[in-house]
Structures are given as C-alpha cells and as structure tokens.
PANUGU-199015 format. One line per 3 residues: number of its first residue (from 1); their letters; for each residue y, z, x of N, C-alpha, C. Coordinates in steps of 0.001 Angstrom, whole numbers. Each point is the difference from the previous one (the first is absolute). Layout:
<tibas>
NUM) a) Y:Z:X:Y:Z:X:Y:Z:X  ...
</tibas>
This chain:
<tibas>
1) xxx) 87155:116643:-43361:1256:-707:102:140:-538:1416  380:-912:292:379:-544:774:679:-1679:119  385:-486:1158:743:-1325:119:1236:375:226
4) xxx) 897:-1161:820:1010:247:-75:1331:29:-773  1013:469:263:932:379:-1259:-517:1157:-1062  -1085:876:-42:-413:762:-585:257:1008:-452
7) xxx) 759:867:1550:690:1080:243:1624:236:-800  442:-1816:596:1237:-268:-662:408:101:-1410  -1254:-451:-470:74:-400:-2062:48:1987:-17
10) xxx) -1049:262:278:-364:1518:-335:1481:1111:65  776:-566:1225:1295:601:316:988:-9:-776  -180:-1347:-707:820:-86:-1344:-30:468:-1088
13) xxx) -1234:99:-416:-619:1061:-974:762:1582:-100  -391:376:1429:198:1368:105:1954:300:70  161:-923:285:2002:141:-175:-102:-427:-1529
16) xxx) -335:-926:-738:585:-1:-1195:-1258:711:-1204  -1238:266:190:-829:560:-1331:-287:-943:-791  530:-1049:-328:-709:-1159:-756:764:-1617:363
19) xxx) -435:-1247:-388:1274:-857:711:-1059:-1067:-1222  917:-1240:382:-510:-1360:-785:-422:-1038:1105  -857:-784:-396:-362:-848:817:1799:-673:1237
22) xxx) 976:-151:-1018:991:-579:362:479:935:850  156:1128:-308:934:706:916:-592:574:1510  -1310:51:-140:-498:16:1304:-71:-1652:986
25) xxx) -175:-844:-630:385:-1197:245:1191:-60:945  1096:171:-819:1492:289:379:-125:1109:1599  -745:873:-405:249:1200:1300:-909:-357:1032
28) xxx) -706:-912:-350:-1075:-262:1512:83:-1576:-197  1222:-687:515:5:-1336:-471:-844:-817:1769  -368:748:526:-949:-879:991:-1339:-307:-537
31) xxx) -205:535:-876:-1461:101:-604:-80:-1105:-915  -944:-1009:20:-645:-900:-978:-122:625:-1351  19:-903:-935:-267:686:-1396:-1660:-48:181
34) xxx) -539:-1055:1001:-1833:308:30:-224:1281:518  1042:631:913:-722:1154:682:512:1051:-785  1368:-100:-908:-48:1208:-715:-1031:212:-1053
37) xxx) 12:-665:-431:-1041:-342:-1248:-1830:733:269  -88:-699:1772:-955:455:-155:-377:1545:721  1159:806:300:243:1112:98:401:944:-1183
40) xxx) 18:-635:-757:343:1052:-1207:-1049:-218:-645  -1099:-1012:-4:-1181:-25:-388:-1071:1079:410  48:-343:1443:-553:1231:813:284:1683:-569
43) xxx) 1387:399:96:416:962:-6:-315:636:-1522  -56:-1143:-943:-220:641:-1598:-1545:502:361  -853:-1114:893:-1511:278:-488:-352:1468:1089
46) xxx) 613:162:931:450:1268:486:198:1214:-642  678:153:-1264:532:830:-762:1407:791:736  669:-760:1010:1093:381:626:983:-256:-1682
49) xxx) 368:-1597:-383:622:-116:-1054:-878:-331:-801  859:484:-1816:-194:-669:-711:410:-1464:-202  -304:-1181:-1048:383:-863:-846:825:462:-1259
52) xxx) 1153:-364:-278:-193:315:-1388:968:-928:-324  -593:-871:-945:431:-1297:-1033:954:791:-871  1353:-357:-38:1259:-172:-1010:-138:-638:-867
55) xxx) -103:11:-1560:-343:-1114:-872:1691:-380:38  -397:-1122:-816:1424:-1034:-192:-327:-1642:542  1741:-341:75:-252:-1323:422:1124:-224:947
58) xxx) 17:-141:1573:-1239:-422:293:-794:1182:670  -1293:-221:-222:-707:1176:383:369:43:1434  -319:2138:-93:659:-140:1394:-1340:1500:563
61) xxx) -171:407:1255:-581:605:669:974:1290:583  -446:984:-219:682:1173:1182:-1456:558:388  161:267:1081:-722:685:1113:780:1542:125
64) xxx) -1312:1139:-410:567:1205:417:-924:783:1178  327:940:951:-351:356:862:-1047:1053:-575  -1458:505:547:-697:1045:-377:-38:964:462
67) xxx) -294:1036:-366:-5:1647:391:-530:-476:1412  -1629:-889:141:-489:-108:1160:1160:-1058:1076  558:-666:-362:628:-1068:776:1174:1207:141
70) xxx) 419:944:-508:1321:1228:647:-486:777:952  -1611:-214:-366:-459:837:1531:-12:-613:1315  387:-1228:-236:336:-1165:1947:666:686:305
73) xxx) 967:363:-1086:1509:33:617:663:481:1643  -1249:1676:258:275:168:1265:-1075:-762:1417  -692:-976:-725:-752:-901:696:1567:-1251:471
76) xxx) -201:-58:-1000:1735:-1517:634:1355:511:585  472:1392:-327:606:135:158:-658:421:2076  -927:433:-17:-556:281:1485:681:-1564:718
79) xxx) -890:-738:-739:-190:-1464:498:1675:-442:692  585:347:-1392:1351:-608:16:694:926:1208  319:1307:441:289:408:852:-829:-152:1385
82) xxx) -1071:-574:147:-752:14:1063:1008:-1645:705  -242:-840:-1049:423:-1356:568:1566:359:362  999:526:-573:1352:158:139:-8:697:1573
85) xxx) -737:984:100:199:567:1568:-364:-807:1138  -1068:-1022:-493:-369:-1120:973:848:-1347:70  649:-45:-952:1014:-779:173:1404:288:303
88) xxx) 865:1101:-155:794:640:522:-25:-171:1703  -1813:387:653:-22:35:1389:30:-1179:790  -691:-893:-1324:-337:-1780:552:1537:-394:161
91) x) 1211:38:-817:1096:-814:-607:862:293:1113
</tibas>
C-alpha cells in the first residue's frame, strides 16, 4: 500500500466498518474520484477491503473493512497522533 491519501481512505474505514463509494466521496471531498477509485482499487487488491456489489437498480458498491485492514488500526491511529503533536507544536 502506498500513495497519497492512503492513510486517509483507510481512516475512514476504521471509524465507519464499511462505506459506499459516495459516502467516502462526501467525507474526503479533497480527493478526486481518480484518486479514490484508485485507492480503493489498491486497498481491495491488498485485502485491507472487501468489494461487495448490491444487486438492484442502480447498481451500487459497499466497501467493507477486513479483519487484516482492523489490524492498521493502531498503525494510523500512531500516524494520526504523531502528526497532531507536530502540529499542535508547529501551529
């Protein structure tokens, strides 16, 4: 895994357990639909998330988080408190 915004998509995961293309959209609206897209590409072939196709119309996608992608969790959450103390000192 890697690239940027990576950490971010993954962060979302781990606060909500599964999401839709749209609603992570919505929560990381700096992000291109090219770079989400191709971060959740990454992250499925990862085995962080699943895919899983909703039948109906119109077809729709949810993304759920994996046993292995719950194991970041105290990897980002490091991350995420490491940057907050460095910015607290920078600000």
């Amino acid at each position: 895994m890697s690239g940027r915004w990576t950490p971010l998509v993954v962060r979302e995961f781990l606060r909500r357990g599964q999401a839709t293309y749209s609603e992570l959209s919505a929560a990381l609206p700096t992000l291109s639909d090219k770079v989400l897209s191709d971060r959740l590409a990454q992250l499925t072939g990862a085995g962080v998330i699943e895919r899983h196709r909703i039948p109906g119309w119109p077809p729709r996608v949810r993304y759920i988080l994996t046993s292995q992608g719950r194991a970041l969790e105290p990897v980002v959450r490091s991350m995420w408190e490491w940057g907050t103390a460095r910015r607290d000192t920078l600000g």
